[in-house]
C-alpha atoms as one frame of an Amber mdcrd trajectory, in Angstrom:
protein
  22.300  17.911  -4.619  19.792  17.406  -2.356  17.166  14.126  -3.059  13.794
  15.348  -3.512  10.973  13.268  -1.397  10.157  11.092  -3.706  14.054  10.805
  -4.844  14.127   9.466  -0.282  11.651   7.027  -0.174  12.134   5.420  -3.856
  15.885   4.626  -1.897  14.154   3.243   1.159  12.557   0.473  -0.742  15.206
   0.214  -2.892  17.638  -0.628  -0.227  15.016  -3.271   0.876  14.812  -4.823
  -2.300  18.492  -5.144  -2.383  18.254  -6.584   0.708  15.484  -9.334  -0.093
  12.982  -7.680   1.196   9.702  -7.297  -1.039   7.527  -4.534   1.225   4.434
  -4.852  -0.268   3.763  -8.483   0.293   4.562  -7.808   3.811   1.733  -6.300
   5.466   1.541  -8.415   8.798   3.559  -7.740  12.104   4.315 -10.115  14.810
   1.318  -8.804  16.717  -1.313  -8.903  14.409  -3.093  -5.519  14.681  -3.672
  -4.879  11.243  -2.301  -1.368   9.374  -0.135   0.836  10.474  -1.930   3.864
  12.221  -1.804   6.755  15.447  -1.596   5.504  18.109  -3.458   9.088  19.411
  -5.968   9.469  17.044  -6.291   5.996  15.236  -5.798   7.319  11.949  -4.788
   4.703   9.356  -2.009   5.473   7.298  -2.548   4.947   3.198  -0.779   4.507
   0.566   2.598   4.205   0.466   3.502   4.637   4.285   1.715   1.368   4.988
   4.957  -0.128   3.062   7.181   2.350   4.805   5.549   1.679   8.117   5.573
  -2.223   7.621   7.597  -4.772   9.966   7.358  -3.388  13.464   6.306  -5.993
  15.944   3.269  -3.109  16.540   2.404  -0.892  14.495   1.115   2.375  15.773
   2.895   5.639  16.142   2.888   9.241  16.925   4.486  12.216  16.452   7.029
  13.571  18.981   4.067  16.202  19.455   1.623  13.801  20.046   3.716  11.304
  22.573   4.903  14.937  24.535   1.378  16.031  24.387  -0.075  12.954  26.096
   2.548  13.257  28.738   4.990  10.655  27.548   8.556  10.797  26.372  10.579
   9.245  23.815  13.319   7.013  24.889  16.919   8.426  24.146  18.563   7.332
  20.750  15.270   6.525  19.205  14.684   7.583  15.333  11.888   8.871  13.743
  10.499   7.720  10.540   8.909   9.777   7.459   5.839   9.856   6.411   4.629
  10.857   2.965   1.587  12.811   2.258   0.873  13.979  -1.216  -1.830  16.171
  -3.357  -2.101  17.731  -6.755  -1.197  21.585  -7.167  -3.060  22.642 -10.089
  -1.779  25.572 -12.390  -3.147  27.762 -15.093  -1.592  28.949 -18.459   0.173
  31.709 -16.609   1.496  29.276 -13.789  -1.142  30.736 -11.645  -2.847  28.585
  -8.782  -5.896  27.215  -9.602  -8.454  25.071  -7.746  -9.358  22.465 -10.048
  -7.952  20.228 -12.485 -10.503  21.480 -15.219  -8.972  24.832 -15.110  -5.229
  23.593 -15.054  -2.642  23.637 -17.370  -0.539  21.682 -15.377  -0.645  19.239
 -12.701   1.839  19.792 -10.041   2.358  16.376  -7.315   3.106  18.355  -4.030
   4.725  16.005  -1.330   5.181  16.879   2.155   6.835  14.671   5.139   6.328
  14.237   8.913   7.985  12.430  11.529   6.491   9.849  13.752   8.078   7.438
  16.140   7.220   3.462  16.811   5.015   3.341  20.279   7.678   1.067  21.532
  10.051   3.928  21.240   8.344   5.473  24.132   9.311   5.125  27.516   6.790
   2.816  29.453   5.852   1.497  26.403   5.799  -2.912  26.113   4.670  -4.974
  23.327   2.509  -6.315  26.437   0.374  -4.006  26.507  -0.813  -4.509  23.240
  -1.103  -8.096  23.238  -5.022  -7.851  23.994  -5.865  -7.291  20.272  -5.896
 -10.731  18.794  -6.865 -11.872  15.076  -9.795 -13.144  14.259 -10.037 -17.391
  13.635  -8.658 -17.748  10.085 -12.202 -19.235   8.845 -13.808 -15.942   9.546
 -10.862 -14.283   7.310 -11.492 -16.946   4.514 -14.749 -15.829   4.421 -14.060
 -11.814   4.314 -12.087 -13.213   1.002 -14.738 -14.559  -0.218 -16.880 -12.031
   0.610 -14.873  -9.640  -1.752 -14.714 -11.993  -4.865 -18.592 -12.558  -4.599
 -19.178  -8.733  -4.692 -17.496  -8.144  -7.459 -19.220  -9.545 -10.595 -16.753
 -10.581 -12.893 -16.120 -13.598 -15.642 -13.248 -15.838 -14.377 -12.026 -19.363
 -15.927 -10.005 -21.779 -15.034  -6.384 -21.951 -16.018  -3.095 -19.815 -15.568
  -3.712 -17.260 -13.286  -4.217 -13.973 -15.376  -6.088 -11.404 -16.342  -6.876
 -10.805 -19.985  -8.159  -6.986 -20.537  -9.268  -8.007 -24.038 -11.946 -10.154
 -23.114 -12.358  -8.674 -19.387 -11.687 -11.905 -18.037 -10.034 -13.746 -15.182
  -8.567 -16.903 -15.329  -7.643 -18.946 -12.170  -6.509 -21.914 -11.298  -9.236
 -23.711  -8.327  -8.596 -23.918  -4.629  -7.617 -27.021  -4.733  -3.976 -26.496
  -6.526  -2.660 -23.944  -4.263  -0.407 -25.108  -1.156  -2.843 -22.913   0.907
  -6.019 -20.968   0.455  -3.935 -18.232   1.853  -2.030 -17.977  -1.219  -5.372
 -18.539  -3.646  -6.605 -15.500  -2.062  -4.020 -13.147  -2.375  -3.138 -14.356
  -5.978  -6.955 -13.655  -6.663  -6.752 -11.034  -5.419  -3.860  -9.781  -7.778
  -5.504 -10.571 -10.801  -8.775  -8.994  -9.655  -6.769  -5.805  -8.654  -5.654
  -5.635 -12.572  -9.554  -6.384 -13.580 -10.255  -2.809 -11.654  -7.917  -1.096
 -14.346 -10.708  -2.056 -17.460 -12.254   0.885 -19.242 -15.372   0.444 -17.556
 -14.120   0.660 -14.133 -10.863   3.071 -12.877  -9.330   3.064 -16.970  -5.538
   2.192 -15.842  -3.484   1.852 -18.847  -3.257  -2.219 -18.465  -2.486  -3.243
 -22.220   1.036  -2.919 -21.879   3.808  -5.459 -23.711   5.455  -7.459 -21.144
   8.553  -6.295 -19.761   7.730  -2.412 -20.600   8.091   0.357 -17.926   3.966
   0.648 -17.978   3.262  -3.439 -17.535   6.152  -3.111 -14.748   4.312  -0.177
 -12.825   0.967  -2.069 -13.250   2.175  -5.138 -11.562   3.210  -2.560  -9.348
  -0.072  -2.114  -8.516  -1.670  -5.116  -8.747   0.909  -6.482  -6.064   0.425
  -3.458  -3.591  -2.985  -3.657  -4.185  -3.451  -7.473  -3.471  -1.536  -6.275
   0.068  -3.925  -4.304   1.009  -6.743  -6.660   0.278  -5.066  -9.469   2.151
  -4.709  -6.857   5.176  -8.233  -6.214   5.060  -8.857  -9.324   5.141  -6.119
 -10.493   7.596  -5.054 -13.511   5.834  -0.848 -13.854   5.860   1.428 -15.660
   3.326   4.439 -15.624   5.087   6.643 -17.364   1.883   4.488 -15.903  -0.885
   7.930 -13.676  -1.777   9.855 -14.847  -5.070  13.176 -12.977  -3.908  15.155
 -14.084  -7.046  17.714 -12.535  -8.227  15.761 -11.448 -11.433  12.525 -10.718
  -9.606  14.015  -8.286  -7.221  16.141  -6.706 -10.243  13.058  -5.987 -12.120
  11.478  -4.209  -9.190  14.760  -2.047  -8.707  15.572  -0.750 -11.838  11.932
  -0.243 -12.585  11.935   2.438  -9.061  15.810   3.741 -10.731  14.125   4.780
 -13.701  10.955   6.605 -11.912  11.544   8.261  -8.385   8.083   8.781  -8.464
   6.465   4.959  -9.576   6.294   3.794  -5.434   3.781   7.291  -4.627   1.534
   6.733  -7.677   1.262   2.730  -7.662   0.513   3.391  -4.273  -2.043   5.362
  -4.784  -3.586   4.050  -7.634  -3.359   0.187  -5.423  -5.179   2.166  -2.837
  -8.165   2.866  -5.315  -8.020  -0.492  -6.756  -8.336  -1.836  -3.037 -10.984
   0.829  -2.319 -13.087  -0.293  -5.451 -13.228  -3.964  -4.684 -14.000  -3.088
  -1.385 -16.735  -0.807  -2.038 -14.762   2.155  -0.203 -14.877   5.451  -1.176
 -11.353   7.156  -0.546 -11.186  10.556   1.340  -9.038  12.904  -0.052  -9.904
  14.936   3.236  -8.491  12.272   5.673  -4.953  13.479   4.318  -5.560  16.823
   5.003  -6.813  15.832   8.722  -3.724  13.940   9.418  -1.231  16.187   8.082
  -3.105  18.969  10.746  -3.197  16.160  13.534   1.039  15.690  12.337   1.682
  19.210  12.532
């Protein structure tokens, strides 16, 4: 039987987890360039396919269309790679279409995949010639972090690093007791990313008992969310990864028993990330790159 698309890329990161490999605290390439986007058209890929996309010593790409388009050609053997774009079909009653999720019935996730190849798998093509777009001092970065904590108004004290949704508060450990402020950040970052899930802000189901399928998918998020912030911000914990045995475990039979856990966290890390960041996420950009794909 035929795996569905979420079914393909739950088994992607799955064999990377059984590997080692944790891809969403890994949002850095050997070239720092930031995320994952067109080469062509500088779109930035979300959600999930930063993950997917992650660990190329540059990270742009283009479709076959796109690289034949511009005049270029792709170097013999290469592989393409998928990329996942999803929206919500809404249905009535009667399993009619509708067009919005008032009038539904039913919520449908539709998924749809594209193929793009790695700018290095075109001919002519050198890490070289990218080598012009250098990182910013890491000061500047420190202060981008900082920038996001101070924007966000919330109650933190110090201790344990956690995040208690009872009394909407952070605790944290200070600066001072982390081996870098690299690490601070992006564990800061993790528990702020679970503050976004309170009532009052994006209402994520966050009381969860430890060790359930819900407090695994919202660490889930929390983790892919603190990626994305730490992109942003271009700060990079090379050894942050616990790759235990029972840390990896946890992550893989949490994606066994939901095929569809890596598209949502994704998503719902995305509008964490968005919130603390003050972004407003555009459905419409995934309709524009799925035209630009096609």
């Amino acid at each position: 039987m035929k795996k569905d698309k979420f079914e393909e890329m739950t088994a992607r990161i799955i064999s990377q987890l059984e590997k080692g490999v944790v891809p969403w605290r890994r949002t850095w390439n050997q070239i720092v360039m930031g995320a994952a986007r067109n080469h062509f058209t500088g779109h930035v890929y979300r959600g999930i396919n930063r993950f997917m996309l992650d660990g190329f010593e540059v990270p742009r790409f283009a479709t076959f269309h796109q690289i034949s388009g511009a005049g270029h050609r792709v170097k013999k053997g290469a592989k393409s790679l998928p990329i996942y774009f999803w929206k919500m079909l809404f249905f009535d009653a009667d399993g009619k279409r509708v067009e919005t999720k008032k009038e539904a019935e039913k919520v449908v996730p539709f998924v749809s995949e594209y193929r793009v190849f790695n700018v290095l798998d075109i001919e002519g093509f050198t890490a070289e010639m990218f080598r012009e777009e250098k990182p910013e001092a890491i000061p500047a970065r420190i202060g981008e972090c900082e920038a996001i904590l101070s924007s966000n108004q919330h109650e933190v004290a110090k201790g344990e690093p956690a995040y208690s949704p009872l009394f909407d508060k952070l605790l944290m450990p200070d600066l001072a007791e982390f081996e870098s402020p690299e690490k601070y950040y992006h564990t800061y970052f993790h528990e702020l990313s679970h503050w976004t899930g309170h009532s009052s802000r994006l209402n994520r189901e966050i009381k969860n008992s430890f060790g359930s399928e819900k407090y695994s998918r919202e660490e889930l998020v929390a983790e892919m969310s603190a990626s994305f912030l730490a992109a942003h911000s271009g700060i990079v914990v090379e050894d942050l990864v616990e790759n235990t045995a029972a840390y990896l475990q946890s992550w893989i039979n949490a994606l066994h028993g939901d095929a569809r856990l890596l598209m949502t966290a994704a998503s719902a890390a995305e509008k964490a990330a968005n919130f603390l960041l003050k972004t407003e996420a555009m459905e419409v950009e995934i309709t524009e790159e799925m035209r630009q794909a096609a």
